[in-house]
N, C-alpha and C positions, 0 to 999 in steps of 0.2 A: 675338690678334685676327685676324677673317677679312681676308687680300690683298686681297680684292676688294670689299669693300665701300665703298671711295670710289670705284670704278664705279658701282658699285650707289644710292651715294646722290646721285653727281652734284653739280649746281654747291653745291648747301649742304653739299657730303662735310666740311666745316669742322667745322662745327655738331653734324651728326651721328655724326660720331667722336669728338667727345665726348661727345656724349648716350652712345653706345656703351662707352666708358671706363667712366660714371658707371653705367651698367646692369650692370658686371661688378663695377663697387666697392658694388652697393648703395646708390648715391647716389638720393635723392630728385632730381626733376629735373620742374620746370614747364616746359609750352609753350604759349604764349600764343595762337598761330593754332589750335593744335588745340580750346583752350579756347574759342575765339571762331567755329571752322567746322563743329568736329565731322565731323561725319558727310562735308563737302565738302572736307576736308581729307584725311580717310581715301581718298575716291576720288582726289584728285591725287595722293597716292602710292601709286596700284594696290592697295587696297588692299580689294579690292571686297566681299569677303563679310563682314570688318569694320564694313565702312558699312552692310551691310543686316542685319547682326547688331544693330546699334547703332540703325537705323531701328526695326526691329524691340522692340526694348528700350525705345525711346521711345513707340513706338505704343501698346505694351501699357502701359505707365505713365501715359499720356494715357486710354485707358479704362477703367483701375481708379479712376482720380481719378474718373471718371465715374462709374460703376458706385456708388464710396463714398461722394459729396460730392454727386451728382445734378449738374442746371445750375450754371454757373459762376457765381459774385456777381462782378461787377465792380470791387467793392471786396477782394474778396479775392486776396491775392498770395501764395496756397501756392505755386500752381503754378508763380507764377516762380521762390522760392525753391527745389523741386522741378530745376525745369530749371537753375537754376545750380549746384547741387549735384551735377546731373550733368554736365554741362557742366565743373565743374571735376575730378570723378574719370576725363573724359577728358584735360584738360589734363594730368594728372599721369600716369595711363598710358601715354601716346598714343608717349612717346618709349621706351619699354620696349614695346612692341606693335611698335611701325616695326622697332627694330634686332632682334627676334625673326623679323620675317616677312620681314628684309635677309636675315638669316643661313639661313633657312629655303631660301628663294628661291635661294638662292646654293650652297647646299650639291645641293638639285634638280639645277640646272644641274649641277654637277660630277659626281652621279651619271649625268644623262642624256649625261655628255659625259666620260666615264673616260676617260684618257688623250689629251684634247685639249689643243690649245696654250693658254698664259697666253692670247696675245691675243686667242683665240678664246673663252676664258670673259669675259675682260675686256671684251669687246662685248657676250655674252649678257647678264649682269651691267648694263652700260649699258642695254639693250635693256628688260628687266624692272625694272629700277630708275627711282626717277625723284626 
């Protein structure tokens, strides 16, 4: 496992180095905020073209419903089922998406920074983690 990623994930480094464990064991692994913020979740953890990837995915989803289904019936609750079904395939990605874009992120630094000190990755790391 990467050194530096309890830099990188900061005060929940707890949390997330196990999610990180379970992502190299192929563990299934739910997260509840991600499932409930989506896309404001992804921007707290810097996570920024994810989020607009995901806005985007949503937008387009919202005007094919439209496009297929015409105006909304009030009574009708696809679309909520819709959004919780994706809502929950974020929940369940979201923690295997984080520790890919930790380790990504991290490895960056270390190329932009070959031969520099632990401590001095160990802050970048801080710095681009959150």
């Amino acid at each position: 496992m990467n050194p530096y990623l309890p830099y990188f994930f900061g005060p929940q480094a707890d949390y997330y180095l196990r999610a990180a464990e379970d992502v190299q064991e192929r563990k299934i692994q739910f997260n509840g905020i991600a499932f409930l913020a989506g896309i404001l979740w992804m921007g707290y953890r810097k996570m920024y073209w994810q989020a607009f990837l995901t806005a985007a995915i949503i937008f387009g989803q919202n005007l094919l419903e439209a496009m297929l289904w015409g105006p909304r019936n009030p009574n009708d609750n696809s679309s909520v089922i819709i959004s919780l079904l994706a809502n929950a395939v974020i929940g369940f990605i979201s923690n295997q998406m984080y520790v890919k874009f930790a380790n990504r992120q991290i490895n960056k630094i270390l190329s932009e920074h070959a031969g520099g000190s632990d401590v001095r990755v160990s802050e970048l790391s801080c710095d681009r983690g959150g």
